[in-house]
N, C-alpha and C positions, 0 to 999 in steps of 0.2 A: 445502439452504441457501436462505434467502430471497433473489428476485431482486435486491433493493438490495444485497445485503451481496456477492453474486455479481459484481455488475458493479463495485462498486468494488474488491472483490479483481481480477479480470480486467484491470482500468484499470493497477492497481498492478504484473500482472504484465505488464506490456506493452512492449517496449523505448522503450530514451531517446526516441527522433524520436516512436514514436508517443504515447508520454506529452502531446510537448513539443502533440503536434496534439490531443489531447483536451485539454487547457489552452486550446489556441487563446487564447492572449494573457492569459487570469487568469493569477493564480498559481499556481504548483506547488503551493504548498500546497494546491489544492484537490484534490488527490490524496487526499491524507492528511486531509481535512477530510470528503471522501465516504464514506470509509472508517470514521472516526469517530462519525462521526452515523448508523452504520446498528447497530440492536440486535443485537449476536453472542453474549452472554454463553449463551445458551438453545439454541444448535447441540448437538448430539452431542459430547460429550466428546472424543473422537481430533479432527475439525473445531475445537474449542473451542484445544484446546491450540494447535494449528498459529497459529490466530488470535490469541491473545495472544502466540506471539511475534514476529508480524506487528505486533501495536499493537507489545510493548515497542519495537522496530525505531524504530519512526516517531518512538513518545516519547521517544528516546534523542536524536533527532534535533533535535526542538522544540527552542524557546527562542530568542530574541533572537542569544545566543555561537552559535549555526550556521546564524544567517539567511544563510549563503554555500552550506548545504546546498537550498537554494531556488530556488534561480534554474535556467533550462533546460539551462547549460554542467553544472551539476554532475548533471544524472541522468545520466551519462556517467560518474559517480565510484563507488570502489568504498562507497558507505554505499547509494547505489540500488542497485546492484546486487545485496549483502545483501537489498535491500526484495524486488527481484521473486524474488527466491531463492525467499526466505520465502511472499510471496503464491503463487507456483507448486506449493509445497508443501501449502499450504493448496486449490489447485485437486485438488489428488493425493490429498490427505484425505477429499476432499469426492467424488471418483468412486472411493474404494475400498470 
């Protein structure tokens, strides 16, 4: 897996506090914005899948109606939680 696309899944698997410290003061979203902006479509098929249901995850997330899903109190909530699931799954893909 390309090192960008590696540390932003990494990032995403990360519990809430250290999330909240890798943000350091942006926004949460720039979790999901690292993550986005790095090319995954061309991984190895078994990594490929894990990772689109890591994006779906995030995209479900998006939008204006769950700018409550954004803020630091909520990666404490169960939709991050799903998040680092998922990105840890995709870590599990990627050393199998």
């Amino acid at each position: 897996m390309r090192p960008l696309v590696w540390s932003a899944v990494r990032n995403l698997a990360q519990p809430p506090d250290v999330q909240a410290t890798i943000c350091d003061g942006a926004s949460i979203d720039e979790l999901a914005l690292d993550f986005d902006a790095q090319p995954w479509h061309d991984e190895p098929h078994p990594i490929q899948h894990a990772l689109a249901e890591l994006d779906r995850l995030l995209e479900l997330m998006s939008g204006t109606n769950n700018a409550e899903l954004w803020t630091p109190e909520a990666l404490h909530g169960p939709e991050w939680q799903r998040v680092r699931e998922a990105a840890r799954r995709v870590m599990t893909s990627h050393q199998a």
